[in-house]
N, CA, C and O atoms as a GROMACS GRO file, in nm:
protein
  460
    1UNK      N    1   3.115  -2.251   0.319
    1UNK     CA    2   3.060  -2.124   0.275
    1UNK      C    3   3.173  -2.020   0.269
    1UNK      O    4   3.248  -2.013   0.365
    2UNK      N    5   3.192  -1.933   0.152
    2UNK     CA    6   3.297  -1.851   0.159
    2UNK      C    7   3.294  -1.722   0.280
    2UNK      O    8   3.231  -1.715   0.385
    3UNK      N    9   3.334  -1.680   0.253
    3UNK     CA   10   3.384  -1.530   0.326
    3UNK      C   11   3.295  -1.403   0.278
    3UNK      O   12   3.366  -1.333   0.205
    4UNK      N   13   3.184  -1.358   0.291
    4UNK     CA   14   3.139  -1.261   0.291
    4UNK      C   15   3.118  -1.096   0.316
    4UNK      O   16   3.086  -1.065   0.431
    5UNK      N   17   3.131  -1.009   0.236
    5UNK     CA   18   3.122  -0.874   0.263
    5UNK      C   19   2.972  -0.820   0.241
    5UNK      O   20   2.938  -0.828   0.123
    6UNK      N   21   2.879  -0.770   0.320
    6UNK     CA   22   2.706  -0.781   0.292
    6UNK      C   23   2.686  -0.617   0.324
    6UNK      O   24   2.677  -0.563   0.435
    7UNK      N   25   2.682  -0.548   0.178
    7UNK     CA   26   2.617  -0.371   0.221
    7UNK      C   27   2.450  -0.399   0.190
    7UNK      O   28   2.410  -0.442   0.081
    8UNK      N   29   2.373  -0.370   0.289
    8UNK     CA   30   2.253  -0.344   0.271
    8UNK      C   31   2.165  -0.245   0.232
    8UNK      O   32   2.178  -0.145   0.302
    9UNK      N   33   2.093  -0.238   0.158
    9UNK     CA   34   1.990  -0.145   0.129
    9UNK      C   35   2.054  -0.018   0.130
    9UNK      O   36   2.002   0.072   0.195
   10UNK      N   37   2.220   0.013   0.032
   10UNK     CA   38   2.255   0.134   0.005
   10UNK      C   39   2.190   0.241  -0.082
   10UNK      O   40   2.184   0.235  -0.205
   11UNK      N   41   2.141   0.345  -0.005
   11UNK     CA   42   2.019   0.440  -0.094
   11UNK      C   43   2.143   0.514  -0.206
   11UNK      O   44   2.259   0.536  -0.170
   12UNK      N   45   2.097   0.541  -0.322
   12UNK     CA   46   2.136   0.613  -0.472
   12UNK      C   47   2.025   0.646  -0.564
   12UNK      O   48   1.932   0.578  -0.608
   13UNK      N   49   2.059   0.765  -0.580
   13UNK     CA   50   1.974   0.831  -0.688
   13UNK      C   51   2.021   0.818  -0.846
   13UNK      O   52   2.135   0.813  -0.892
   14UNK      N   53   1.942   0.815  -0.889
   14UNK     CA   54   1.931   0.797  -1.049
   14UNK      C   55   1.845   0.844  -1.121
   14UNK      O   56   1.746   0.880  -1.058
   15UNK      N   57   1.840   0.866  -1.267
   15UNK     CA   58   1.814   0.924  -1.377
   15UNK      C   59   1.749   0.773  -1.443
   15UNK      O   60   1.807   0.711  -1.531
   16UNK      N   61   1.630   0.734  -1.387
   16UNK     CA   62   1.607   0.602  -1.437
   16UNK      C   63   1.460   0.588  -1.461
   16UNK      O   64   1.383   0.658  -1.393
   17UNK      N   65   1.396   0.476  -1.583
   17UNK     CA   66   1.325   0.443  -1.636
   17UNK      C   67   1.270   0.483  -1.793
   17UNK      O   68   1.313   0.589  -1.839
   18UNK      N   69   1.193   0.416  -1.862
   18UNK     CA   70   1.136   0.375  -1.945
   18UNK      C   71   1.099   0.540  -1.996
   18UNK      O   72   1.155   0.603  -2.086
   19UNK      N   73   0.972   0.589  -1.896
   19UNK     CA   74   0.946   0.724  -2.002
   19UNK      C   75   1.011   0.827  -1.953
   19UNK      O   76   1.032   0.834  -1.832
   20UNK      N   77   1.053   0.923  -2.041
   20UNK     CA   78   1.151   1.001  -2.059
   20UNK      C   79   1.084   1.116  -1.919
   20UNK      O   80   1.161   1.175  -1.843
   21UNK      N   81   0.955   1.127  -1.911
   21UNK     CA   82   0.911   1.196  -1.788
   21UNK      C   83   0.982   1.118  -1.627
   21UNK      O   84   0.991   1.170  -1.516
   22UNK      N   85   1.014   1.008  -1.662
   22UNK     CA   86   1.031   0.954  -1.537
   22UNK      C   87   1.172   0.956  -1.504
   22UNK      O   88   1.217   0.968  -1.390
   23UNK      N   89   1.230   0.945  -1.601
   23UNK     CA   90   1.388   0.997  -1.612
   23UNK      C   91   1.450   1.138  -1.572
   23UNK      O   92   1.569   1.158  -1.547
   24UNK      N   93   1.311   1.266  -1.570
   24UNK     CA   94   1.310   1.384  -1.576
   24UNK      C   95   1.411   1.390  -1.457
   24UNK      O   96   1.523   1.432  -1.487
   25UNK      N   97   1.393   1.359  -1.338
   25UNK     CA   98   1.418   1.348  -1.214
   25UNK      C   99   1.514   1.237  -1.158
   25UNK      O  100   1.499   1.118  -1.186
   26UNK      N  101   1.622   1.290  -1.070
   26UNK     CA  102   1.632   1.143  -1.006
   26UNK      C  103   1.579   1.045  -0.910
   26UNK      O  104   1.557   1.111  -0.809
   27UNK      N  105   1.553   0.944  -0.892
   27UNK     CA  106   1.492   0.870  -0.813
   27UNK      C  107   1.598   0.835  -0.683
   27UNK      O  108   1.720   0.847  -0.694
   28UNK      N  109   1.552   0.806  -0.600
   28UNK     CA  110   1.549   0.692  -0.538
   28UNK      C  111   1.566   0.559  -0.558
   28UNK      O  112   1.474   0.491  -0.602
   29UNK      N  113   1.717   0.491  -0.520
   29UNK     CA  114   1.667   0.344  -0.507
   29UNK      C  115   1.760   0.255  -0.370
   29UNK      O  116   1.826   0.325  -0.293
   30UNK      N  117   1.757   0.149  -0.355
   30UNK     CA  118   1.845   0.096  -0.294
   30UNK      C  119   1.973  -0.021  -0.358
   30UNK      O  120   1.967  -0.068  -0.471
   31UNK      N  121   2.052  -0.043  -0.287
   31UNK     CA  122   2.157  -0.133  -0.378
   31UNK      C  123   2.184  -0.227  -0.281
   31UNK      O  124   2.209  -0.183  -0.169
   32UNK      N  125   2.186  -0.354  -0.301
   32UNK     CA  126   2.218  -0.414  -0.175
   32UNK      C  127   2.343  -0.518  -0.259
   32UNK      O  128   2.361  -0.557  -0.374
   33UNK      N  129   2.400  -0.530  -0.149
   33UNK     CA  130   2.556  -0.578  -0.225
   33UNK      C  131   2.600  -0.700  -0.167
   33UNK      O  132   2.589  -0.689  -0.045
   34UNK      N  133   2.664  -0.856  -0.214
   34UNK     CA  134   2.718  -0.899  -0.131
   34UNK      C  135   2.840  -0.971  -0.216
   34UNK      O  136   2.820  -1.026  -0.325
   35UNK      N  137   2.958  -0.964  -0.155
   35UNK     CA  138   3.073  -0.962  -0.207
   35UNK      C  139   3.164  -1.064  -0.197
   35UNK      O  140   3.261  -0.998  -0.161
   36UNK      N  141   3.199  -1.170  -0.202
   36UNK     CA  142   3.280  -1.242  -0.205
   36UNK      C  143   3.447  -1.221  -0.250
   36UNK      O  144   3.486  -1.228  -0.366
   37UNK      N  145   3.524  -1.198  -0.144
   37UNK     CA  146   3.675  -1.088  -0.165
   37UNK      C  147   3.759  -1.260  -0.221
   37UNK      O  148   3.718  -1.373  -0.196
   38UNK      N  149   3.890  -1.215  -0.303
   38UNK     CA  150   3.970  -1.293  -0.333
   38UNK      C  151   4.016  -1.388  -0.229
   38UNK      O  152   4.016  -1.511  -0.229
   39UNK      N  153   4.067  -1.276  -0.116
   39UNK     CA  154   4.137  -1.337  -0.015
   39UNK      C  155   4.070  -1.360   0.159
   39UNK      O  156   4.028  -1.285   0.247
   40UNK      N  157   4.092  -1.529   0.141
   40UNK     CA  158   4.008  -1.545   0.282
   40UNK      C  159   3.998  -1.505   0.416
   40UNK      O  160   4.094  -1.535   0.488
   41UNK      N  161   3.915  -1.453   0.461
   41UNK     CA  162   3.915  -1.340   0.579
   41UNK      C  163   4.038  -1.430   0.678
   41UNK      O  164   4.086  -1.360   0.767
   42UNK      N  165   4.073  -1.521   0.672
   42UNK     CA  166   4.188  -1.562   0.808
   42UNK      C  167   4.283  -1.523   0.747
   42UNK      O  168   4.385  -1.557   0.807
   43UNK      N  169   4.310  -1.456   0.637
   43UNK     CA  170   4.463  -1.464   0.627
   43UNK      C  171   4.463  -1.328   0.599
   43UNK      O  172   4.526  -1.300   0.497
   44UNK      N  173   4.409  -1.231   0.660
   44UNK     CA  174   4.387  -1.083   0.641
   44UNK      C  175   4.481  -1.000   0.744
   44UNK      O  176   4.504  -0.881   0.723
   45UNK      N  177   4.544  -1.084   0.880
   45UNK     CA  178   4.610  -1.034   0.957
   45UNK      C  179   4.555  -0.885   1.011
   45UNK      O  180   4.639  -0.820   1.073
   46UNK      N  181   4.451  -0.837   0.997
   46UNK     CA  182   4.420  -0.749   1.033
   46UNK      C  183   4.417  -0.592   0.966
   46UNK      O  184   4.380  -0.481   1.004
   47UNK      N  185   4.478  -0.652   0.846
   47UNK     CA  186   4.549  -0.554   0.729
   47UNK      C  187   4.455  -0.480   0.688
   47UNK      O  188   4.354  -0.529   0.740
   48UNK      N  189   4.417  -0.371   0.614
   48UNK     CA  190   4.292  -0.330   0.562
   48UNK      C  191   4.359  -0.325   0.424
   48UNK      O  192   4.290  -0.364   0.331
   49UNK      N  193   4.491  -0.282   0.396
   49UNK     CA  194   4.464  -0.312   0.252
   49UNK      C  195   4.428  -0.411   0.204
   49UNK      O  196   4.343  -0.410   0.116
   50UNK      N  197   4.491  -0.542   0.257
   50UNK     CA  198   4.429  -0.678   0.230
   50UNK      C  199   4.244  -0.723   0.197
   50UNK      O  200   4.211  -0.815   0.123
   51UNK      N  201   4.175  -0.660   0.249
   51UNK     CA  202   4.078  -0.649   0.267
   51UNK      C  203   3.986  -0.567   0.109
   51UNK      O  204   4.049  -0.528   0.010
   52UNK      N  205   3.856  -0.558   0.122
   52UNK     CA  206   3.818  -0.445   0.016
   52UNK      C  207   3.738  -0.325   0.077
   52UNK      O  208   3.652  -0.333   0.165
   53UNK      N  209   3.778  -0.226   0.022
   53UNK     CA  210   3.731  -0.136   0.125
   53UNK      C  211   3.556  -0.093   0.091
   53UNK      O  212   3.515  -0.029  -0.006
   54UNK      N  213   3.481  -0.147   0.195
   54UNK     CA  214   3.351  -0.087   0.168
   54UNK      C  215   3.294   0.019   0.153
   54UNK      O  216   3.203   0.048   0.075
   55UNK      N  217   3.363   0.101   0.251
   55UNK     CA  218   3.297   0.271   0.187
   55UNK      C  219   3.345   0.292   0.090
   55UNK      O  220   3.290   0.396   0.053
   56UNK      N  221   3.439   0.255  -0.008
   56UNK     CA  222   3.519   0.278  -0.142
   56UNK      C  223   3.444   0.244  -0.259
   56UNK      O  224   3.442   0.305  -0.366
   57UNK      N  225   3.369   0.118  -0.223
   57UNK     CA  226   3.284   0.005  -0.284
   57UNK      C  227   3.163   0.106  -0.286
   57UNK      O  228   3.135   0.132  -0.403
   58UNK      N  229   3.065   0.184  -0.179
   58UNK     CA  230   2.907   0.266  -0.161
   58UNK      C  231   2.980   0.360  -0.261
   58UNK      O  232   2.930   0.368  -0.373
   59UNK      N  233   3.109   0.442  -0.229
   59UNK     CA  234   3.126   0.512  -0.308
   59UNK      C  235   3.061   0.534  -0.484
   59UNK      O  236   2.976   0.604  -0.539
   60UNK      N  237   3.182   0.404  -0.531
   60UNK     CA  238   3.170   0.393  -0.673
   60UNK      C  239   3.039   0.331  -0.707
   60UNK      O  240   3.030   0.331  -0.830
   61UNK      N  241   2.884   0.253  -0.627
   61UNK     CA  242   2.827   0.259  -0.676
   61UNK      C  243   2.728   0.351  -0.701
   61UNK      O  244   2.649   0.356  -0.796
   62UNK      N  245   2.749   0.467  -0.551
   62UNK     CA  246   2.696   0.593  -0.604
   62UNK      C  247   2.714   0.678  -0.689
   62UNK      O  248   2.636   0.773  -0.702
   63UNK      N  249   2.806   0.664  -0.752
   63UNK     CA  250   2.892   0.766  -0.894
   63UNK      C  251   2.838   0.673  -0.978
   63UNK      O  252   2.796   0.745  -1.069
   64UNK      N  253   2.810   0.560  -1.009
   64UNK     CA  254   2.766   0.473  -1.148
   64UNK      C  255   2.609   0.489  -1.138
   64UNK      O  256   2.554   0.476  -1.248
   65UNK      N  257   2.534   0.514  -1.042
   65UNK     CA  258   2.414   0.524  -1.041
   65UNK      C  259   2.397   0.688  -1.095
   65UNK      O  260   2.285   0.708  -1.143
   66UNK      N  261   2.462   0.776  -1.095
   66UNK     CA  262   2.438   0.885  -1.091
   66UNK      C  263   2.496   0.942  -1.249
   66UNK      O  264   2.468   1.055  -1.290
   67UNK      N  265   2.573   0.851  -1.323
   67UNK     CA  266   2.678   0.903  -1.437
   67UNK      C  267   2.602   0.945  -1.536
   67UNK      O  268   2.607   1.053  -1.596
   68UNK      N  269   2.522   0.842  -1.553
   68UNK     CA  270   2.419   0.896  -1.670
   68UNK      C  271   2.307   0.815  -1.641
   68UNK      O  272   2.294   0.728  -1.554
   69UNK      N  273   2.201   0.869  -1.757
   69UNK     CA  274   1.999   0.854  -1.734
   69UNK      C  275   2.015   0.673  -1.799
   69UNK      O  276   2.085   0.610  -1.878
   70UNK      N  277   1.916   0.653  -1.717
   70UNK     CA  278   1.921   0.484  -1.803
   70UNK      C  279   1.799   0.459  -1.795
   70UNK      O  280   1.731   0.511  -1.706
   71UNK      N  281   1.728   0.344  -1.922
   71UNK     CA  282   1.593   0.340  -1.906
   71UNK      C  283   1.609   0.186  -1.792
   71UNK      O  284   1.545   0.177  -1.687
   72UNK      N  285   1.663   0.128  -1.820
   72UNK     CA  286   1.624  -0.044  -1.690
   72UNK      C  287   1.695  -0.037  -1.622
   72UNK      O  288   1.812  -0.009  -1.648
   73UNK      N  289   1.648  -0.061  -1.507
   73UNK     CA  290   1.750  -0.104  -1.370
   73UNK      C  291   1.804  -0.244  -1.376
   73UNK      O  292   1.858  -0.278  -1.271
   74UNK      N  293   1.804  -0.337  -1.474
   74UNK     CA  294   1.876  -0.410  -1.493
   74UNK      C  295   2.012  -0.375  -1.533
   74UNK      O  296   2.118  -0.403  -1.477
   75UNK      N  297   1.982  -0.285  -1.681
   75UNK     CA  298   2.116  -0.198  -1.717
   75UNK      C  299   2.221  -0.145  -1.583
   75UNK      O  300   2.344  -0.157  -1.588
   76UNK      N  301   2.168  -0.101  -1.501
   76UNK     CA  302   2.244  -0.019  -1.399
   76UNK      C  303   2.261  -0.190  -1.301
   76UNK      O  304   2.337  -0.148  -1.214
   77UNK      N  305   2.246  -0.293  -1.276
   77UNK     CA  306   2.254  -0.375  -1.150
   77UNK      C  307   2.373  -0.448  -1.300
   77UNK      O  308   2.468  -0.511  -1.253
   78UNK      N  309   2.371  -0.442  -1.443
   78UNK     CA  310   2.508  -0.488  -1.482
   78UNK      C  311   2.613  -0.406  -1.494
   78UNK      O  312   2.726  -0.452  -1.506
   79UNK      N  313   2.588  -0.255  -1.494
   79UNK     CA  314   2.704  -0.159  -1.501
   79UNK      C  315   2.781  -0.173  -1.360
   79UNK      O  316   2.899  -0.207  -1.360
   80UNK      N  317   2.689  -0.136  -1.201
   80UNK     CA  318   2.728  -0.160  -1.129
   80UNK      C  319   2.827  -0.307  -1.072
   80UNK      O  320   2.915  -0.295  -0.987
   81UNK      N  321   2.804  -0.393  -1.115
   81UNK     CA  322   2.884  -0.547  -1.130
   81UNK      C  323   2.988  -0.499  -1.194
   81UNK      O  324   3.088  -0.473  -1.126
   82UNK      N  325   2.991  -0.479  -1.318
   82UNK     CA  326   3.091  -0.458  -1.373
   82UNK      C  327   3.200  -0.365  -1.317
   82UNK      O  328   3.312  -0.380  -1.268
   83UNK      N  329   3.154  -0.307  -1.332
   83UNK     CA  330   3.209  -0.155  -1.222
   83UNK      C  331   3.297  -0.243  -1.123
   83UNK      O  332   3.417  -0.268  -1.139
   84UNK      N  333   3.224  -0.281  -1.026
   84UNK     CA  334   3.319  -0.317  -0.889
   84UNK      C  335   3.386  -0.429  -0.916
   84UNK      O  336   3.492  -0.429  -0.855
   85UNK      N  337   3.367  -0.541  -0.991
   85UNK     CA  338   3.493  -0.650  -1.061
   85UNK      C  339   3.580  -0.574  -1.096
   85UNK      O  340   3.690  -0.595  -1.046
   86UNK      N  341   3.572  -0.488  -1.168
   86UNK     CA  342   3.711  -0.396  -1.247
   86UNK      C  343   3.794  -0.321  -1.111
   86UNK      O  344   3.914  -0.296  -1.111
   87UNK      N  345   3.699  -0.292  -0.997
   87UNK     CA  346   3.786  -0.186  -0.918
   87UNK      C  347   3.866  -0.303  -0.787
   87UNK      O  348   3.965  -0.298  -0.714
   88UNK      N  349   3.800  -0.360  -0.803
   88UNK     CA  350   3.800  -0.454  -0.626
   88UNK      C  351   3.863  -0.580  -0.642
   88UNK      O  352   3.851  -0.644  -0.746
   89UNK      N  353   3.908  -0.607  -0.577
   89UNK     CA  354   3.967  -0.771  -0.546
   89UNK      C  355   3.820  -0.875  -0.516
   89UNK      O  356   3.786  -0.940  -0.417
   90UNK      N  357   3.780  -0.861  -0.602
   90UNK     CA  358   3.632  -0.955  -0.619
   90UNK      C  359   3.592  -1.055  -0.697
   90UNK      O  360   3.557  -1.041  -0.815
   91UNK      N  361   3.595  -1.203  -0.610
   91UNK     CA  362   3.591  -1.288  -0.700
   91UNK      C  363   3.463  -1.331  -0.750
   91UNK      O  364   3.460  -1.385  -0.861
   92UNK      N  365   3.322  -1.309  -0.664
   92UNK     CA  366   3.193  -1.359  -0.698
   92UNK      C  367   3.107  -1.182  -0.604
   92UNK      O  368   3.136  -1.133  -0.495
   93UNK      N  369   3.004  -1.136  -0.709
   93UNK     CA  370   2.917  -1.050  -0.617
   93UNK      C  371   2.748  -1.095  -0.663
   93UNK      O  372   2.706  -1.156  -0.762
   94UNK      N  373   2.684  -1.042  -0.554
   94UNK     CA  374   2.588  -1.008  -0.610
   94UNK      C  375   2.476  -0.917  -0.593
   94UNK      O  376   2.420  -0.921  -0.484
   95UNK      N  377   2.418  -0.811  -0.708
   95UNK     CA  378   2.380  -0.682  -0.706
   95UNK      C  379   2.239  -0.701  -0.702
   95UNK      O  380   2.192  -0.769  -0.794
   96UNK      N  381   2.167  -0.657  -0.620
   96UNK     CA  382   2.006  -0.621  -0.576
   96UNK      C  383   2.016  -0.444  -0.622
   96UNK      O  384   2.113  -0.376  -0.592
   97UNK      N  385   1.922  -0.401  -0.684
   97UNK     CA  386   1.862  -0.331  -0.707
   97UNK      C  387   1.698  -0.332  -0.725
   97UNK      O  388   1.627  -0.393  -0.804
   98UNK      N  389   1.659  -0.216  -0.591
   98UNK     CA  390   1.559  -0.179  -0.626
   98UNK      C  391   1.453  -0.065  -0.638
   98UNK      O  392   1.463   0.023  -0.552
   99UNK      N  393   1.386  -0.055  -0.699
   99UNK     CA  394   1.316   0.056  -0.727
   99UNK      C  395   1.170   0.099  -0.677
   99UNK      O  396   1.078   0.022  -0.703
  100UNK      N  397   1.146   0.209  -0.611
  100UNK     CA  398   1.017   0.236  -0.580
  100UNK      C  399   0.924   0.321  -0.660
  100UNK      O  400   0.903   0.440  -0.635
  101UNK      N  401   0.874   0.260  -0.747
  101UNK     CA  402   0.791   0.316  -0.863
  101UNK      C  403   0.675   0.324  -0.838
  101UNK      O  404   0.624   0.433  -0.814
  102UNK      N  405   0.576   0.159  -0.838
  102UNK     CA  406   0.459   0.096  -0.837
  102UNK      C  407   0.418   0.168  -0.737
  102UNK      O  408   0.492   0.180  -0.640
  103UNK      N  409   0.285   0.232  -0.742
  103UNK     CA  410   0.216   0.263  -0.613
  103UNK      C  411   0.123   0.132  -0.525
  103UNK      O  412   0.057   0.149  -0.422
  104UNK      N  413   0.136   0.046  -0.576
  104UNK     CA  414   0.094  -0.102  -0.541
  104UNK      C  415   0.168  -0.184  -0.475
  104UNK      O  416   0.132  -0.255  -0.381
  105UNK      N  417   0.310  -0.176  -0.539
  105UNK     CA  418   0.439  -0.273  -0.459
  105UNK      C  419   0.501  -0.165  -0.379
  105UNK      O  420   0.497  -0.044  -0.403
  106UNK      N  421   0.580  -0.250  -0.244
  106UNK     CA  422   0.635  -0.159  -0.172
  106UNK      C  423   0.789  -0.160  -0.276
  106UNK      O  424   0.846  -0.051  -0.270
  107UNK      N  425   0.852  -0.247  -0.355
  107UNK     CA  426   0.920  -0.214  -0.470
  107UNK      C  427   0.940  -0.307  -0.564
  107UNK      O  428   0.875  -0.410  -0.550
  108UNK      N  429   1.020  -0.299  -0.668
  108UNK     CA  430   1.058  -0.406  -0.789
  108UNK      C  431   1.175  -0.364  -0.756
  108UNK      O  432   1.223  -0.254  -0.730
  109UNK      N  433   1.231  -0.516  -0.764
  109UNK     CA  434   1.393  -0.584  -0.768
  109UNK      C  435   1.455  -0.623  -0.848
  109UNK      O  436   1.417  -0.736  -0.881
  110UNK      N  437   1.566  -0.577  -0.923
  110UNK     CA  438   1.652  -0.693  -1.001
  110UNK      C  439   1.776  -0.785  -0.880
  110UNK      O  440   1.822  -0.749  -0.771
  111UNK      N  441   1.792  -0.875  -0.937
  111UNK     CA  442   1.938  -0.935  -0.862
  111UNK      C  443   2.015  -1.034  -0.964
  111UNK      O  444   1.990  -1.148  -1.006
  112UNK      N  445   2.098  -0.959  -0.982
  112UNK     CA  446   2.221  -1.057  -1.089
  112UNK      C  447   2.338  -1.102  -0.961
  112UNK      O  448   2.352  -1.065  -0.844
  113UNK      N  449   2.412  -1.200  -1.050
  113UNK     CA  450   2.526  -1.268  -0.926
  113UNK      C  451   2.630  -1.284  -1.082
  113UNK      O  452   2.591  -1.320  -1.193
  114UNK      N  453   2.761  -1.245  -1.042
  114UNK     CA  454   2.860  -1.214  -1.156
  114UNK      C  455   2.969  -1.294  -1.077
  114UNK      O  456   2.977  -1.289  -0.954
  115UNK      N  457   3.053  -1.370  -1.157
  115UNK     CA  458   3.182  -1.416  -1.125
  115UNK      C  459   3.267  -1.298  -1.121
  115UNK      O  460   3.387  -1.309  -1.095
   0.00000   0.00000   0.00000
């Protein structure tokens, strides 16, 4: 099993959904992240640059959740992927997003997994 980095249930607001009333506002959602780094945690010596930095990582997905209005939270769980491959030493992630809309579900989830 590789080497794991696991952010849970990071809360971000967004400009998200389908009707333009629901977009009015930002929401609420969570992001849950798990990261697979280039380099294997034993050979990290303790280094942090070596490493990827996680509050760096909550950072930039709170600025991509927030950049602009989007109607699917799919759209935003591939911007966000994309996003952190381009910034991070990341060889495999994968992005949970979810949303509390439904007054029925406690929420709806996407989850993509990106090389």
């Amino acid at each position: 099993m590789p080497d794991l980095i696991h952010i849970e249930a990071l809360e971000v607001r967004s400009h998200i959904g389908v009707p333009d009333e629901e977009r009015a506002e930002p929401q609420r959602l969570t992001v849950t992240l798990t990261l697979e780094a280039r380099t294997d945690f034993r050979t990290l010596g303790d280094r942090f640059e070596e490493t990827i930095d996680y509050a760096a990582v909550c950072d930039v997905v709170q600025a991509i959740a927030l950049e602009r209005p989007r109607k699917l939270v799919e759209t935003l769980a591939e911007e966000i992927a994309a996003g952190l491959l381009h910034r991070f030493p990341i060889r495999q992630l994968t992005v949970e997003v979810r949303k509390f809309i439904l007054p029925q579900t406690d929420y709806v989830a996407v989850r993509i997994e990106r090389p």
